[in-house]
C-alpha positions as CSV (number, residue, x, y, z in Angstrom):
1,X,18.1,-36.9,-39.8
2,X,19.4,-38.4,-42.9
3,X,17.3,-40.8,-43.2
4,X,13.6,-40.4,-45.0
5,X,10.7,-40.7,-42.6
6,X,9.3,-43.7,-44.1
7,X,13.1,-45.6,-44.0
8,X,13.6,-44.9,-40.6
9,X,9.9,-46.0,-39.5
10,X,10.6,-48.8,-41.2
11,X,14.6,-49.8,-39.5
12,X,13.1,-48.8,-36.1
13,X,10.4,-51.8,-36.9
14,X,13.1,-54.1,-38.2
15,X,15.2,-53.7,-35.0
16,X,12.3,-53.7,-32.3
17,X,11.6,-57.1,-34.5
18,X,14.5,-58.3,-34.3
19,X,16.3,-57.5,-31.4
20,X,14.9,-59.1,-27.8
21,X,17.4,-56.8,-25.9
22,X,17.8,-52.7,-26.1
23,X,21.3,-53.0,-25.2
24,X,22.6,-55.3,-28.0
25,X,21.2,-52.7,-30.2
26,X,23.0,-50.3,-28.2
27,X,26.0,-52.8,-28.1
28,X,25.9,-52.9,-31.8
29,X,28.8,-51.8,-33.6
30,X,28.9,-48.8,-35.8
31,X,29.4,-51.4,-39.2
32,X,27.1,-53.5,-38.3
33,X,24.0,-50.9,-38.5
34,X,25.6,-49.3,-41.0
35,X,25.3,-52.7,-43.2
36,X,21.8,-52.7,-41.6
37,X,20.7,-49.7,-43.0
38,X,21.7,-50.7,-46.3
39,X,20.2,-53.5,-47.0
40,X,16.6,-52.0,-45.6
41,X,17.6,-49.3,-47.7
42,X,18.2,-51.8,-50.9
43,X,15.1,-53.5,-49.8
44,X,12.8,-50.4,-49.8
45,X,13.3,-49.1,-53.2
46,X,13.3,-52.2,-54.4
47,X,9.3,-52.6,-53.3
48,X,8.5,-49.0,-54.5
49,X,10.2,-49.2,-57.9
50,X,9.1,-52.6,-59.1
51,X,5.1,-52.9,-60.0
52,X,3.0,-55.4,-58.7
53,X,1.7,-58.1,-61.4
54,X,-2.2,-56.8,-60.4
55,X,-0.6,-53.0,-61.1
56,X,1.0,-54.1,-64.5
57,X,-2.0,-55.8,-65.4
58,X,-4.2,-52.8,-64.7
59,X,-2.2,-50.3,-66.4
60,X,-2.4,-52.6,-69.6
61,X,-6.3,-53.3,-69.2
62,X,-7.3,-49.4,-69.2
63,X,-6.1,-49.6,-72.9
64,X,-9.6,-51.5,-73.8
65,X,-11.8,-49.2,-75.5
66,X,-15.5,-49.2,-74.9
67,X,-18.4,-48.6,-77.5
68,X,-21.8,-49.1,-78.7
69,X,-22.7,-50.3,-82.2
70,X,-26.1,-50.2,-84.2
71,X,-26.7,-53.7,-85.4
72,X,-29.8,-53.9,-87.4
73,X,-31.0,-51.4,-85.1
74,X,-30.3,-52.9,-82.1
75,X,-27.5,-51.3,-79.2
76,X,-24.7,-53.6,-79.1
77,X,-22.1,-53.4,-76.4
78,X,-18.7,-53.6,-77.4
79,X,-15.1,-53.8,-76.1
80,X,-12.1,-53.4,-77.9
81,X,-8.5,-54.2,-77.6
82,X,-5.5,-53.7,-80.0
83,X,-5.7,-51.3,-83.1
84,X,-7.7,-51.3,-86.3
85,X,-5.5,-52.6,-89.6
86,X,-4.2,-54.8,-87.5
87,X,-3.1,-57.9,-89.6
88,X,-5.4,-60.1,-88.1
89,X,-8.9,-59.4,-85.8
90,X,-10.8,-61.7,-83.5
91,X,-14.2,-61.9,-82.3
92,X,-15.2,-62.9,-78.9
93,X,-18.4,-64.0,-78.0
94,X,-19.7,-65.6,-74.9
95,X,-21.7,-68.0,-72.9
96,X,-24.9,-67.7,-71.4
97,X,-23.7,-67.1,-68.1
98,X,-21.3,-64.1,-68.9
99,X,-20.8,-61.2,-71.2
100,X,-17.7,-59.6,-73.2
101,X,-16.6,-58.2,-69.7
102,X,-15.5,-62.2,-69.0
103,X,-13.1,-60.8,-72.0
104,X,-11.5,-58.2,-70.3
105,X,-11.1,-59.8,-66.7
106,X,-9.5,-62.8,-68.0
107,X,-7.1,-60.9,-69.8
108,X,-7.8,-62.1,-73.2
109,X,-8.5,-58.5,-74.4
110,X,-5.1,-57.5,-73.4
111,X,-3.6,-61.3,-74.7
112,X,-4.1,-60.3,-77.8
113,X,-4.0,-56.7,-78.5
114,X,-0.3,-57.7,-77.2
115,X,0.3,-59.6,-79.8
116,X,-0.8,-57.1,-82.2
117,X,-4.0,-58.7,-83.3
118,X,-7.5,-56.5,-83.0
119,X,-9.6,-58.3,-80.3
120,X,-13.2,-57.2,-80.3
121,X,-15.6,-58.3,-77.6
122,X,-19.1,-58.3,-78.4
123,X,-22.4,-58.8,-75.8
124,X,-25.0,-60.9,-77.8
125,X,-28.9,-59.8,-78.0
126,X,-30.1,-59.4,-74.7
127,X,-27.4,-59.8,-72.5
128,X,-24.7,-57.7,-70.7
129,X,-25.8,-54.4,-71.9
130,X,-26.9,-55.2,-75.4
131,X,-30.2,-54.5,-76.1
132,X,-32.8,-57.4,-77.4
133,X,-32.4,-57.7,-81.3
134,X,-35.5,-57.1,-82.9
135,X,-36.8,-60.2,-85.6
136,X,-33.5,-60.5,-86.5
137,X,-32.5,-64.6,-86.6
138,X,-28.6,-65.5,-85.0
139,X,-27.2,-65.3,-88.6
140,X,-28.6,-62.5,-89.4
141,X,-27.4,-60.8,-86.7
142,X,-23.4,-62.2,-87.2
143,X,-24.0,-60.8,-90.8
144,X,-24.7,-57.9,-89.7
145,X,-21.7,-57.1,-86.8
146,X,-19.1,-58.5,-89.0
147,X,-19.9,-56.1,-91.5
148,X,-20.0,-53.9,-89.0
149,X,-17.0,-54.0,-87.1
150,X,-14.5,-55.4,-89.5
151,X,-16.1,-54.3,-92.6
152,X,-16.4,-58.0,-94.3
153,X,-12.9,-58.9,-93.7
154,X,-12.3,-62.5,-92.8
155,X,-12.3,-62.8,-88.3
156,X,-11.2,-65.6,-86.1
157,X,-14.3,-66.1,-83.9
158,X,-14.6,-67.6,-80.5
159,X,-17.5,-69.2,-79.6
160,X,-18.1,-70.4,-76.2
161,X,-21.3,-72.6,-74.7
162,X,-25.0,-70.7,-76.1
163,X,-22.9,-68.6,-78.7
164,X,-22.9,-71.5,-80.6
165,X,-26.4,-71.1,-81.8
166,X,-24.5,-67.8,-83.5
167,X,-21.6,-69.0,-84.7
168,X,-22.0,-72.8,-86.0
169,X,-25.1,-71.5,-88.5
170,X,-23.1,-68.3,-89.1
171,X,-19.9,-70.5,-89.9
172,X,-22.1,-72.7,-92.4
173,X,-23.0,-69.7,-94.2
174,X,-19.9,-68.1,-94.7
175,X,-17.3,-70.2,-94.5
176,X,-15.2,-67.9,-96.3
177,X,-15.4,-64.6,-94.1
178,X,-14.1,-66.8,-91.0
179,X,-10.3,-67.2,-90.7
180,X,-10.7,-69.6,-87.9
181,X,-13.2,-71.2,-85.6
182,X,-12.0,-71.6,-81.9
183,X,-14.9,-73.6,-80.6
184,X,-15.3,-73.8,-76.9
185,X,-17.5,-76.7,-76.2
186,X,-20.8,-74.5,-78.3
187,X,-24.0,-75.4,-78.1
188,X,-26.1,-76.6,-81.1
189,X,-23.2,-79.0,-82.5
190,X,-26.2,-82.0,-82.9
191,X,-28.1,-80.4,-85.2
192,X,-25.0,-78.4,-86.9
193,X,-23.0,-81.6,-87.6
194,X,-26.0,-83.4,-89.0
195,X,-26.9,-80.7,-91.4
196,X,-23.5,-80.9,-92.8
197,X,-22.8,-84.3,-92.7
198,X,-22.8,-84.6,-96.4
199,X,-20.6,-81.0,-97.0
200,X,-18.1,-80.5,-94.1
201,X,-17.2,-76.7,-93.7
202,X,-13.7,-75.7,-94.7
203,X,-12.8,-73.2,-91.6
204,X,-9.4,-74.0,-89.7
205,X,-10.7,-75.2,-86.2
206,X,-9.2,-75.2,-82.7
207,X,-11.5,-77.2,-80.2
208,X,-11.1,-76.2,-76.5
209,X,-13.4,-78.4,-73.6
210,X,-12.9,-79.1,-70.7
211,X,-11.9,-82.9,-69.5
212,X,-15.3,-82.9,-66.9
213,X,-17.6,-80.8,-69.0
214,X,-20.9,-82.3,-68.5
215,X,-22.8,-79.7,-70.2
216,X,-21.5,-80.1,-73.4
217,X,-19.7,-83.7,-73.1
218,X,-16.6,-84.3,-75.2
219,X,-18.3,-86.2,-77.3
220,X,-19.7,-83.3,-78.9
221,X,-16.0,-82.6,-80.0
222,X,-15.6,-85.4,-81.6
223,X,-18.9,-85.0,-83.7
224,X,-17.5,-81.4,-84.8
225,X,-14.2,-82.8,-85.6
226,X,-16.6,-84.8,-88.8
227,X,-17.3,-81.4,-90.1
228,X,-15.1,-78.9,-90.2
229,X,-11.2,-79.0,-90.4
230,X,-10.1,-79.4,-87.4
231,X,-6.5,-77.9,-87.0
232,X,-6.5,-79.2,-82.8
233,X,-8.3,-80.4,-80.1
234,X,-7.1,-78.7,-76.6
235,X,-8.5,-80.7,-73.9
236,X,-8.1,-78.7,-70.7
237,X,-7.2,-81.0,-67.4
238,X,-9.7,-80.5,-64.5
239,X,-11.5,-78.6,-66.4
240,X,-15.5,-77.9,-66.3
241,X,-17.6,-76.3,-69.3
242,X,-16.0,-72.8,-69.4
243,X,-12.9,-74.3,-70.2
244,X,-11.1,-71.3,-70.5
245,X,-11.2,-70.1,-66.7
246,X,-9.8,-73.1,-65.2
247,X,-6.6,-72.6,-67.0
248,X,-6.2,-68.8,-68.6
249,X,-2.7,-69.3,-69.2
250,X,-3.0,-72.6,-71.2
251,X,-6.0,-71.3,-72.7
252,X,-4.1,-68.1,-73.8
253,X,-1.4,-69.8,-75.2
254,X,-3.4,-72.4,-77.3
255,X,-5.4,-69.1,-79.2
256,X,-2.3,-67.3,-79.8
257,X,-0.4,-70.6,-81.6
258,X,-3.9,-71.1,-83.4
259,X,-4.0,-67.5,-84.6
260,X,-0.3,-67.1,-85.6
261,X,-0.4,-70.6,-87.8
262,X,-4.1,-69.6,-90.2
């Protein structure tokens, strides 16, 4: 037997599929299932050599790195993609609903760390597995993990739904140590844009919302746009508040062009 086990289970179920009558396989001629075999053959190794997209995906995801962090004593939960020194680093923080593993399972994590940027994934006091922080106020707290984690250097942060309460005071504060502000639809942009009204912030901005948010309405974009410099506004088609998971790939492309021009 010539054939491996697996090759000829495999032809046996490709005739018996095929063929309504035993004797036209009998009848067949010698080229013919010759020819046959060859392109099951051809057909086979193709399937086991090439990875799936989900098994390319995975292998590439395993490469996150997971921690914990004392921020103003407080356990923070981290995840981390791409390398430190790298030329640029982004921080990911999240909605009330989800965590920094929405991070990795959207394939952010991996996004960027393949485009040689450090991507750093962060679960805010009290949620995921971060503990509570203890008297410490939202800007106190960003203070503190930027120092942290990228040692003072400037970050691109992105700020989804409640992290807004972090990142628009933390933004006002230090303008400076934020090398761009990708705002998805954030909470708090009322009270933000009105307390800066007179002094607009000087942080490259990409907006992101989605066209039916209703939690955040698209209004609220257009009130950030008065106070900060607004680079673009991304308005994601179909899309509800968390923008970003009706349309990864649009969403994915949008940071990276954002990131590579500031």
């Amino acid at each position: 037997q010539w054939l491996p086990t697996s090759l000829s289970s495999l032809v046996g179920k490709l005739i018996a599929s095929t063929c309504w009558e035993k004797s036209w396989v009998i009848k067949m001629a010698p080229f013919q299932a010759l020819a046959l075999l060859l392109l099951v053959f051809a057909a086979s190794a193709s399937q086991q050599l090439e990875p799936t997209k989900a098994e390319s995906f995975a292998s590439t995801v395993t490469a996150v790195r997971t921690s914990e962090i004392d921020v103003g004593g407080s356990k923070v939960h981290v995840l981390e993609g791409g390398e430190e020194g790298a030329p640029k680093s982004v921080l990911l923080l999240h909605g009330a609903s989800f965590s920094s593993e929405t991070w990795r399972t959207l394939g952010t994590l991996d996004v960027l760390a393949s485009a040689g940027y450090r991507a750093v994934a962060v679960d805010l006091p009290g949620y995921g597995s971060s503990e509570r922080s203890s008297g410490q106020s939202p800007v106190e707290f960003m203070e503190k993990l930027v120092t942290a984690e990228f040692g003072g250097e400037p970050v691109f942060v992105v700020s989804p739904s409640m992290s807004g309460t972090f990142s628009l005071p933390y933004i006002s504060k230090h303008a400076s140590s934020v090398s761009g502000f990708v705002a998805c639809a954030p909470v708090g942009i009322s009270q933000f844009a009105s307390s800066l009204h007179e002094t607009p912030v000087d942080v490259p901005t990409l907006l992101v919302w989605g066209e039916n948010d209703r939690v955040v309405p698209i209004a609220n974009a257009d009130m950030l746009e008065q106070v900060v410099s607004v680079s673009k506004k991304v308005v994601i088609p179909g899309a509800d508040h968390p923008s970003y998971l009706a349309n990864p790939n649009m969403f994915h492309k949008e940071l990276l062009n954002f990131i590579a021009s500031h």
